[in-house]
C-alpha positions in Angstrom: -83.8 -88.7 -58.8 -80.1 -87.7 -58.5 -80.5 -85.1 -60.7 -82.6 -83.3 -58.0 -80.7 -84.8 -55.0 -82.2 -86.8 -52.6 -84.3 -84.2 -51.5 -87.5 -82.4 -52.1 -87.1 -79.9 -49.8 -84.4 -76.8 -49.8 -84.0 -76.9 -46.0 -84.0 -79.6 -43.6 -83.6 -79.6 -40.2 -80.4 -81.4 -38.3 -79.9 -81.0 -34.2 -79.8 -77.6 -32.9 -77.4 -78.4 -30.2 -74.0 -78.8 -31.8 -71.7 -75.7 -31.5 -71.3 -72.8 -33.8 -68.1 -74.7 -35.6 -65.5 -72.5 -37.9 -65.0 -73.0 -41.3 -60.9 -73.0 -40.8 -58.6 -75.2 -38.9 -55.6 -73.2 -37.1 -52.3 -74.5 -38.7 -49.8 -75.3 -36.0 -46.3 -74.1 -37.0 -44.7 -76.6 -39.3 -42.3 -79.9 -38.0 -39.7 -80.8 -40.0 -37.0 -84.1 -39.5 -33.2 -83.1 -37.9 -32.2 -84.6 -41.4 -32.5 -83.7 -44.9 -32.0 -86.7 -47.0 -30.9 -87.7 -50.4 -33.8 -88.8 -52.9 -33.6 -91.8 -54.6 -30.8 -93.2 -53.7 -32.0 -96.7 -52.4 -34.0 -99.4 -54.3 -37.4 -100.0 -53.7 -38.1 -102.9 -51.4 -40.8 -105.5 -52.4 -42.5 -106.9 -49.3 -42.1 -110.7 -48.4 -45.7 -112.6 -49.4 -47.7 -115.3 -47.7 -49.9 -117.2 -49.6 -52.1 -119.8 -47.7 -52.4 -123.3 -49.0 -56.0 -123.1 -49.3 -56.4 -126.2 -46.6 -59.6 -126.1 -44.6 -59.1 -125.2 -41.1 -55.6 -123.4 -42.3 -54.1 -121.1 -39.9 -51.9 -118.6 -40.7 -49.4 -117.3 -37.6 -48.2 -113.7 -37.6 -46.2 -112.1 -34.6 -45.9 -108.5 -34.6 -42.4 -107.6 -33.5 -40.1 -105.0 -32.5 -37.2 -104.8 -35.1 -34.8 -102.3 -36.8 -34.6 -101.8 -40.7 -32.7 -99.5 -42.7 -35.0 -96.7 -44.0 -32.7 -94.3 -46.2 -28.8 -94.8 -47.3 -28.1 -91.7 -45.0 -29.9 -92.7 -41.5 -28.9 -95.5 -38.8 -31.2 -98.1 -38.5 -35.1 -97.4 -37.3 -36.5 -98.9 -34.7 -40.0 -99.5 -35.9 -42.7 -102.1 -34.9 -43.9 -104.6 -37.7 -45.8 -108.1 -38.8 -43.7 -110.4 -39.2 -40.8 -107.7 -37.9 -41.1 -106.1 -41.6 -42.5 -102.3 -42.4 -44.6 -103.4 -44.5 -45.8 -106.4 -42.6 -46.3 -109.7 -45.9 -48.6 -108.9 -48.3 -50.8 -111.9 -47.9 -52.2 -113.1 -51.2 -55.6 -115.4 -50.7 -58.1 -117.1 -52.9 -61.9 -115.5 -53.3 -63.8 -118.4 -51.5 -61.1 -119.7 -49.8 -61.5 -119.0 -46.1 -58.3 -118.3 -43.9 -57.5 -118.1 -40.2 -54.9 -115.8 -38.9 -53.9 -115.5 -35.5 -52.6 -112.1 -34.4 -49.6 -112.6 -32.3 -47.8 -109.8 -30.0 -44.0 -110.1 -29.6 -44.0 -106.3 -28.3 -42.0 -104.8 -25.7 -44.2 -103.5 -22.8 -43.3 -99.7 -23.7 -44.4 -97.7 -26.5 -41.6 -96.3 -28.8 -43.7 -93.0 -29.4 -45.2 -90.6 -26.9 -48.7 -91.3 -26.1 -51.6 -88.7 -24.6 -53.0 -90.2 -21.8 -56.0 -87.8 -21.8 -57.9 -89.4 -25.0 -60.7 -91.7 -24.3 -59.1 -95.0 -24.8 -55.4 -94.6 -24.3 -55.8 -93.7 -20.1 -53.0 -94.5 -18.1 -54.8 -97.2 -16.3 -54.4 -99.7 -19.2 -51.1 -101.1 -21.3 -49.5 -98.7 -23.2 -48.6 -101.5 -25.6 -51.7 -103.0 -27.1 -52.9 -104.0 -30.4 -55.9 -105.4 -32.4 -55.1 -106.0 -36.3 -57.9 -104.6 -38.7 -58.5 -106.0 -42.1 -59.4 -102.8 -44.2 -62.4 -103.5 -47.0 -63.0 -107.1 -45.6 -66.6 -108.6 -45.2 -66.1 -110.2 -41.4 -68.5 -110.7 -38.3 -67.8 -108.4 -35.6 -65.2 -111.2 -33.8 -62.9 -111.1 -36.5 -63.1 -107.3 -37.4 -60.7 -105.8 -35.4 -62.5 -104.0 -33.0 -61.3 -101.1 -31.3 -62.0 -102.5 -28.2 -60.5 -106.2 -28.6 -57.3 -105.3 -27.9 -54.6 -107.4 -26.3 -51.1 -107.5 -25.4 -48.1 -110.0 -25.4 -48.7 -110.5 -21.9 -52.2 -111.5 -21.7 -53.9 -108.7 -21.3 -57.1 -107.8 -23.2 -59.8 -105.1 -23.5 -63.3 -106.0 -23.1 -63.7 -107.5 -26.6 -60.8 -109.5 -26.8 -62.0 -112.6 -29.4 -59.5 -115.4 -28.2 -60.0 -117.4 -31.3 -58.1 -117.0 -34.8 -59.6 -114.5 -36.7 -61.4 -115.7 -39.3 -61.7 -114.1 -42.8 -64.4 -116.0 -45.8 -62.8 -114.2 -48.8 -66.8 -113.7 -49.9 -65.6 -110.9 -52.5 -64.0 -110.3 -55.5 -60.3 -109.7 -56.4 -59.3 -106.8 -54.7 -56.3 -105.1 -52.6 -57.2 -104.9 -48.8 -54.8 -103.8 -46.6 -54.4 -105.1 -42.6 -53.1 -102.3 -40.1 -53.4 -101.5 -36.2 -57.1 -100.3 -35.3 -56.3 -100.0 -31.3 -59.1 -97.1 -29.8 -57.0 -94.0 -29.0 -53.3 -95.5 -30.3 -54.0 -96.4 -33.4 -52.3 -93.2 -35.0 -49.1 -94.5 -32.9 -49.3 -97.6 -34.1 -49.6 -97.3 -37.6 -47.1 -94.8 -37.5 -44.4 -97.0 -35.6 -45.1 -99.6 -38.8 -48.0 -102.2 -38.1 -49.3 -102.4 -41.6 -49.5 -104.4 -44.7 -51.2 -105.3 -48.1 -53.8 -108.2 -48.4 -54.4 -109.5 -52.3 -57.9 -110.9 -52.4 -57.8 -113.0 -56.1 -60.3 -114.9 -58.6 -60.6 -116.1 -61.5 -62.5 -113.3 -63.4 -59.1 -110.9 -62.5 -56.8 -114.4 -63.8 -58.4 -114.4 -67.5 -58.2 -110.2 -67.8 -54.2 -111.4 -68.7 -53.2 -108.5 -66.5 -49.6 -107.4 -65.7 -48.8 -110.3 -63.2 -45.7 -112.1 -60.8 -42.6 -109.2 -61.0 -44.7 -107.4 -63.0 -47.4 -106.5 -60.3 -46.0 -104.6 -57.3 -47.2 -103.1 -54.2 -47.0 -99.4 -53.5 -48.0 -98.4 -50.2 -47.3 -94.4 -49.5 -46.6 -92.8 -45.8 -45.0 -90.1 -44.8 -42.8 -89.7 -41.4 -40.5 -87.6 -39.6 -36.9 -88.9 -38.7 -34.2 -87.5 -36.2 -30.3 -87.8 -36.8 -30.3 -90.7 -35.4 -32.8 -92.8 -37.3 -35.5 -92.8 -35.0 -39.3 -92.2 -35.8 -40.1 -88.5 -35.0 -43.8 -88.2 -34.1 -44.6 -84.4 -33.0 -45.9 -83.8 -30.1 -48.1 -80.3 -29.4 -46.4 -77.0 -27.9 -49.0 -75.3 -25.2 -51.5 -77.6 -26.7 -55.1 -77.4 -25.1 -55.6 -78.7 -21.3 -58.0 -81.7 -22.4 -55.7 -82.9 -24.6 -51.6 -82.0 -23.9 -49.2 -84.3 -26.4 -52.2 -84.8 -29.4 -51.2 -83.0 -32.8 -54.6 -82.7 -34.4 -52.8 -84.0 -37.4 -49.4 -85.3 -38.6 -47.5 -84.9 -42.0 -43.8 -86.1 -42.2 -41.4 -84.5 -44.6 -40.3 -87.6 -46.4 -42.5 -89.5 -48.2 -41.6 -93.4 -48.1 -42.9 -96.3 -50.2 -43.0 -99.9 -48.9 -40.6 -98.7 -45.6 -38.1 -96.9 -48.0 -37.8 -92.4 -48.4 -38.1 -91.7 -51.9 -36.8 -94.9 -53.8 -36.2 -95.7 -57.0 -37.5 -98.5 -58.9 -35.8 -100.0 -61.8 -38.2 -101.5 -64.7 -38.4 -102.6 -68.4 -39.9 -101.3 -71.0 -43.4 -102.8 -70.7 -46.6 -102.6 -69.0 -46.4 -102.8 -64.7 -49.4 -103.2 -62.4 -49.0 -101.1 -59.5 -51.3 -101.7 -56.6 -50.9 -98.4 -54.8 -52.2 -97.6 -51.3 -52.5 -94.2 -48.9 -51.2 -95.7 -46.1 -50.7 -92.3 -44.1 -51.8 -90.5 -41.0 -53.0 -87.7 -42.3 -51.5 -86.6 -45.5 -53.4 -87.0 -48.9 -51.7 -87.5 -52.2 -52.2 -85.5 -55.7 -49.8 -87.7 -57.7 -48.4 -86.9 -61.4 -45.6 -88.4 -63.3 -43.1 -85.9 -65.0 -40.3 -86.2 -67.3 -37.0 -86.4 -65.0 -33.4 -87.4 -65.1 -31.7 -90.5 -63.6 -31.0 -88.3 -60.8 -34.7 -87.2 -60.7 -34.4 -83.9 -61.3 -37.6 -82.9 -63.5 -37.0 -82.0 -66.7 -40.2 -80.7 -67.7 -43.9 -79.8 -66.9 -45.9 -81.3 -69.9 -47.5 -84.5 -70.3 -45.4 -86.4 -72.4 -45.3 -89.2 -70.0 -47.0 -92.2 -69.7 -50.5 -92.2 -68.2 -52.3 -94.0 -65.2 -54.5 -96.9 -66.4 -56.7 -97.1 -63.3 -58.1 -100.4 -63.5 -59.8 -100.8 -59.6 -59.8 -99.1 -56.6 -61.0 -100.0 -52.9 -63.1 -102.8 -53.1 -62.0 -104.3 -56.6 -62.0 -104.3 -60.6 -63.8 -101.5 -62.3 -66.0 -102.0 -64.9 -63.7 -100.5 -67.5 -59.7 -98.7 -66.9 -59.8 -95.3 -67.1 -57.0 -93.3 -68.6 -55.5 -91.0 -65.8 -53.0 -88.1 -65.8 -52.8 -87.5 -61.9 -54.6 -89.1 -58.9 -55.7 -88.0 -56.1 -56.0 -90.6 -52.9 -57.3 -90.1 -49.7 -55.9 -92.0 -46.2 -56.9 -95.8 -46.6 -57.6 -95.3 -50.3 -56.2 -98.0 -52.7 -55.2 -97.3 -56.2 -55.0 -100.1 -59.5 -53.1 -98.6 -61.7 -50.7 -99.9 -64.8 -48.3 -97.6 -66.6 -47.2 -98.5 -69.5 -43.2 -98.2 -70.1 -43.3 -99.7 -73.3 -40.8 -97.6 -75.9 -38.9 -95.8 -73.1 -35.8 -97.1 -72.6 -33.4 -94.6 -70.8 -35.9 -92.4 -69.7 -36.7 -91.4 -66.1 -40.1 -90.3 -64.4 -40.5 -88.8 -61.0 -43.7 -89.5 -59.1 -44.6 -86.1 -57.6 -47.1 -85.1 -55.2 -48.7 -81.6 -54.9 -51.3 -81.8 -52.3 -51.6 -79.2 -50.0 -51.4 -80.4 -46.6 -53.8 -80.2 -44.6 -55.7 -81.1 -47.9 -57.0 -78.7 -49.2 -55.7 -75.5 -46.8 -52.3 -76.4 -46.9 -50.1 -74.6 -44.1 -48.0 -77.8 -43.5 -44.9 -79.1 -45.2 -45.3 -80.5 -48.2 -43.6 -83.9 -49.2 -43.4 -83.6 -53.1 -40.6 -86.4 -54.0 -42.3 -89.5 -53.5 -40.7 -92.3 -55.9 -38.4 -92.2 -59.3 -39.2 -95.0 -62.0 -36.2 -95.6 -64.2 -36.4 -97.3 -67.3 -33.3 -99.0 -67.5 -33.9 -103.0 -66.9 -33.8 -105.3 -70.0 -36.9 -106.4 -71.6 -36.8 -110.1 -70.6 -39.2 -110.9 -73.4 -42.3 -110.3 -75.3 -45.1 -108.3 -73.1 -47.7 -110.7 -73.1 -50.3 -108.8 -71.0 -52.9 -106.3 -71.6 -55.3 -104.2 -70.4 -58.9 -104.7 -71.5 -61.5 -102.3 -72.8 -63.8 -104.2 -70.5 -62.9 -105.7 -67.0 -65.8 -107.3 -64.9 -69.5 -106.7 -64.3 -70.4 -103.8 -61.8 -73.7 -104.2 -60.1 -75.0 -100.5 -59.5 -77.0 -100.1 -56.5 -79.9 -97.8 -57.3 -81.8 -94.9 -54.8 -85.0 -95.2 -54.3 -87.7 -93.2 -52.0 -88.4 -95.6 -49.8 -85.0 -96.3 -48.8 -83.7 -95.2 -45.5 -81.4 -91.7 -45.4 -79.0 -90.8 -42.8 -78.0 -87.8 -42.3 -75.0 -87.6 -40.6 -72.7 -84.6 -39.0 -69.3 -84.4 -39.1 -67.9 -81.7 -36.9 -64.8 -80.3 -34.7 -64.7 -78.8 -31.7 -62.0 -75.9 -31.7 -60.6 -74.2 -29.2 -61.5 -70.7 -29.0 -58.2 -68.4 -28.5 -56.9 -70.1 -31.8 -58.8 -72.1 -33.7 -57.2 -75.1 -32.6 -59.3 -78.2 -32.6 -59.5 -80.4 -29.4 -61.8 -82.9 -31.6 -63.6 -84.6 -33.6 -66.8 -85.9 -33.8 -69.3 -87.9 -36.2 -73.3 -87.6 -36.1 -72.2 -84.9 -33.0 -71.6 -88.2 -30.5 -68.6 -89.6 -28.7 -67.2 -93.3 -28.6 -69.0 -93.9 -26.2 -72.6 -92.7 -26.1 -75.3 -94.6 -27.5 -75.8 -96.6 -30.8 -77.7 -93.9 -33.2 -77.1 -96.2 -36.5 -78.7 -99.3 -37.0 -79.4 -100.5 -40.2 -80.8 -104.2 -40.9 -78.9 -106.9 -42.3 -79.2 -107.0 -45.7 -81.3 -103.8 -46.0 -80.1 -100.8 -48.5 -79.5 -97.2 -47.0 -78.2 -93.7 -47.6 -75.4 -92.5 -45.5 -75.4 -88.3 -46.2 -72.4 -87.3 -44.4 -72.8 -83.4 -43.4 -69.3 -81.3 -43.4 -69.4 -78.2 -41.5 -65.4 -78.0 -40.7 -62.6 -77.3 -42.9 -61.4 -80.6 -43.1 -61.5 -82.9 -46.1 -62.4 -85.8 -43.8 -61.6 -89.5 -45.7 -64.7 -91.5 -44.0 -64.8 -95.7 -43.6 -67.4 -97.9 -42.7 -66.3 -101.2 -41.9 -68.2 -104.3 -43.4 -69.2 -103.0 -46.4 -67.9 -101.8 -50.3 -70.5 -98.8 -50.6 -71.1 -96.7 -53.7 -70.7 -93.1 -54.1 -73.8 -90.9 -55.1 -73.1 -87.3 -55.3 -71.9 -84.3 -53.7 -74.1 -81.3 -52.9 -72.9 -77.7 -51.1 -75.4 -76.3 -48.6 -74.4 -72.8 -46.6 -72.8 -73.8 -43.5 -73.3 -70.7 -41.7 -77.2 -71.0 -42.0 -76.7 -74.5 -40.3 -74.4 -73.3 -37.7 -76.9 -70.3 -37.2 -80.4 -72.3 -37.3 -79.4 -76.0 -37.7 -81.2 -76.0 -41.0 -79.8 -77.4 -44.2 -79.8 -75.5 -47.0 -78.4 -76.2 -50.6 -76.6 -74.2 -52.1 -75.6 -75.9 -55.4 -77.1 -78.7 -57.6 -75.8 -82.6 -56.6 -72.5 -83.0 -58.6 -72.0 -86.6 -59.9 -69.2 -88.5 -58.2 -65.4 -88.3 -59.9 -65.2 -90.7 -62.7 -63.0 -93.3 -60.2 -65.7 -93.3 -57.6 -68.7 -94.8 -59.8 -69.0 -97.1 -61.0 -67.2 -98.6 -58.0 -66.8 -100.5 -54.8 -65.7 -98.5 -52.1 -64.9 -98.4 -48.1 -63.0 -94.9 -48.0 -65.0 -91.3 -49.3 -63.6 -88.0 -49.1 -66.5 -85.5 -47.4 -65.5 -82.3 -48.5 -65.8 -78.8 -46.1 -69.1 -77.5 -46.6 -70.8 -80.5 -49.1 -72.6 -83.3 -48.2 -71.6 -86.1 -49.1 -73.9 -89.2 -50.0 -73.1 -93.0 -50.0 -75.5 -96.3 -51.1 -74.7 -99.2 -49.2 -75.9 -102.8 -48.5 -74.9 -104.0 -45.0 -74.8 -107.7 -46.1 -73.3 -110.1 -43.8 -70.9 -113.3 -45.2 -73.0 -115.9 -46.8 -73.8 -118.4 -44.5 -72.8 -116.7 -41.2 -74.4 -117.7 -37.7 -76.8 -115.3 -36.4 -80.0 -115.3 -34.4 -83.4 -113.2 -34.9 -82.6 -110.0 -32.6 -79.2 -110.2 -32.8 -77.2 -107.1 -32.9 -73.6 -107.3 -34.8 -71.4 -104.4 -34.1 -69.0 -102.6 -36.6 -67.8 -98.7 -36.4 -67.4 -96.1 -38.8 -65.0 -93.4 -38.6 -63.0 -91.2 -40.5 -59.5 -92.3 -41.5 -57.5 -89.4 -40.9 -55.7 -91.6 -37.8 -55.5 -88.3 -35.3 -59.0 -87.7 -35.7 -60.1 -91.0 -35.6 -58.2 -91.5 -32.5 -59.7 -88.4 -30.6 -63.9 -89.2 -31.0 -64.0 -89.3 -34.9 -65.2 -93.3 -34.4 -68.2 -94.4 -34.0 -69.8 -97.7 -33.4 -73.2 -99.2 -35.4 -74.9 -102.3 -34.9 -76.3 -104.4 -38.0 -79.6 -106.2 -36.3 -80.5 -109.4 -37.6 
């Protein structure tokens, strides 16, 4: 069946009525910081952890606060906003099965420390400037406790319309895994990732314990942004120059010039001479990562361009373990994607490796700056004794879910609208609908479906659906200018088989390629044991995870009925 695609016939019809749509983005000139900064001059910073007692009825308090921190040797202090008044907020490490409460506390100031655009759906001047909802990215939740866009509140009191008063509540009903917890407020949420509201969440079990992985010092949190600085420290966030009338201050994408890594530009980290677990995560706007590891000096100048280094051991991604590791030489992450990598250090004592990024940004037109130092690994600690870890030739069971004809198939535009004297896009949408138009998906609790995601722009658009770890079928191109032409889909190429990292795997983030469609099997099952009601209708959104778009239309709700 996947050989021949999910399809019998060569041309199938989507709606006529979305607009002729261009296959290239206009590039707006590039941005740059006022500084140029030194790489790898400062340590990198592990984040504080929080892990929960495992007490029934525990609740965990975090307070998102206003704060300055050190970002660079070079640069004043930032201002930045962060959990727990850290960039990154804890990483909070919880027990599969062991349910946790946290309640998301706001210790903001009542203005925002980055311009906002007052003319996108959600961010209008009649409501707070400063508002927040906190997301857990890749968690099974009921709607309450999912972050909604619209359950916003602030430090005085204020709330959108659903605001869930009560602790959000998280059942840990999956396996080990890294999540990650960041802003999701509708038509800010760009701003307030950027200004530093996000942080790792560790989901463990015992199946990961026994695997004898890298663990404690050994295991360390990588999350990867990119920003923009001025002289004096502060957070740069662009703002557009003539941009279109409907939308005057929002850049249709953002990519800083310095890459940091856990709230630091271009570290370095110290390490033996043994194996490290790395749990790496896109955190960005916009940008997307092509990372390799090259020979380098202790001052990270590269050395040379071969691939005498050590290799990526991918071990999970998104929503856990894979089945087996998988020997890597570069990797390629999308926003929101999460990375389980070890590398193995063992016999290089001395040596240096720079982690270097080559993505073209936008991915994959380029046009933008590119932010190519991203972190220097020194081999220069001490072993403090015997490596006693390893890394498995098999790692835990993988349940594939499996197509079938009688399953239900969405097909599902995504599109821009662009404005016509340049190309520029003015925005996004998914299934050719805005926020706030009616529900169009509606799938059944615990039914099985195809999501087909149809890419007519020139984007590589990283797409999320909230709820659930889906798994990646295949990719087929179809000719986009038939479908802009006659709204009909036509193939072009045979289904190509997901990369080897995507299945067999559990994942929330895909990348939907320009001109492919993209196809996802998914199971919208709810937490075991959760409260519902024949006729019920639970309500999660989808969207894609470049944070611009997704604050300018590219969201959309769906309901799972009961």
């Amino acid at each position: 069946m996947l050989s021949r695609g999910l399809y019998t016939s060569a041309g199938l019809l989507l709606s006529k009525s979305v607009p002729a749509i261009g296959q290239a983005m206009a590039s707006p000139p590039q941005v740059r910081s006022e500084v140029k900064l030194t790489r790898y001059v400062d340590p990198l910073p592990i984040p504080p952890v929080i892990r929960p007692t495992g007490k029934p009825g525990e609740v965990v308090e975090i307070a998102m606060r206003q704060f300055q921190q050190k970002v660079h040797r070079d640069l004043p202090p930032t201002t930045l906003w962060g959990y727990n008044g850290t960039w990154p907020g804890p990483t909070i490490e919880a027990q599969s099965g062991q349910p946790l409460k946290i309640n998301w506390v706001s210790k903001l100031p009542t203005t925002h420390i980055l311009p906002i655009d007052h003319s996108i759906h959600g961010a209008e001047s009649s409501i707070p400037d400063v508002r927040n909802v906190a997301h857990l990215h890749g968690a099974c939740v009921l709607p309450n406790d999912d972050g909604y866009p619209e359950a916003w509140f602030t430090a005085n009191g204020e709330h959108g319309p659903k605001f869930n008063p009560q602790p959000s509540f998280y059942p840990h009903c999956q396996p080990s895994t890294a999540l990650w917890y960041h802003d999701h407020c509708l038509g800010i949420t760009r701003l307030n990732v950027y200004a530093g509201l996000a942080g790792f969440y560790l989901i463990r079990d015992e199946a990961e314990k026994a695997l004898n992985l890298p663990s404690g010092e050994y295991e360390i949190p990588l999350m990867l942004q990119d920003r923009l600085f001025h002289r004096d420290g502060s957070l740069y966030y662009p703002t557009v120059v003539n941009g279109p009338k409907e939308h005057p201050i929002w850049v249709q994408e953002v990519f800083g010039d310095h890459n940091c890594v856990n709230g630091r530009v271009m570290p370095f980290l110290e390490v033996e001479p043994r194996k490290y677990r790395f749990r790496m995560l896109n955190a960005a706007n916009s940008r997307f990562y092509h990372l390799r590891l090259f020979n380098a000096d202790n001052t990270g100048k590269i050395l040379n361009d071969t691939f005498d280094v050590p290799a990526f051991q991918q071990i999970g991604t998104d929503g856990g373990l894979l089945p087996s590791p998988l020997e890597l030489r570069y990797l390629l992450m999308g926003p929101a994607e999460r990375f389980d990598v070890v590398i193995d250090f063992a016999g290089l004592e001395g040596k240096s490796f720079s982690l270097i990024n080559d993505a073209p940004a936008p991915y994959t037109m380029g046009g933008q700056v590119d932010a190519q130092e991203v972190m220097l690994f020194k081999v220069t600690k001490p072993l403090q004794g015997k490596d006693a870890s390893s890394v498995p030739d098999t790692l835990v069971p993988f349940e594939a879910l499996q197509p079938t004809y009688t399953m239900r198939e969405r097909l599902l535009l995504v599109s821009e609208k662009e404005r016509p004297s340049d190309g520029y896009v003015i925005t996004g949408l998914l299934g050719n609908a805005h926020w706030h138009e009616p529900i169009t998906e509606d799938p059944k609790a615990g039914s099985t479906e195809i999501w087909s995601f149809v890419n007519i722009t020139g984007d590589v658009h990283p797409l999320h659906v909230h709820l659930v770890q889906f798994q990646m079928l295949n990719r087929q191109s179809f000719d986009v200018q038939t479908y802009q032409q006659t709204g009909k889909l036509v193939f072009t190429g045979k289904p190509m088989p997901p990369e080897s990292n995507e299945r067999p795997a559990r994942k929330d983030t895909i990348k939907s390629y320009p001109g492919y469609v993209t196809r996802i099997i998914q199971r919208f099952d709810l937490p075991p044991g959760a409260p519902t009601t024949p006729g019920d209708e639970l309500l999660y959104v989808w969207h894609c995870h470049i944070l611009e778009h997704e604050d300018n239309e590219m969201m959309r709700p769906y309901t799972v009925v009961i």
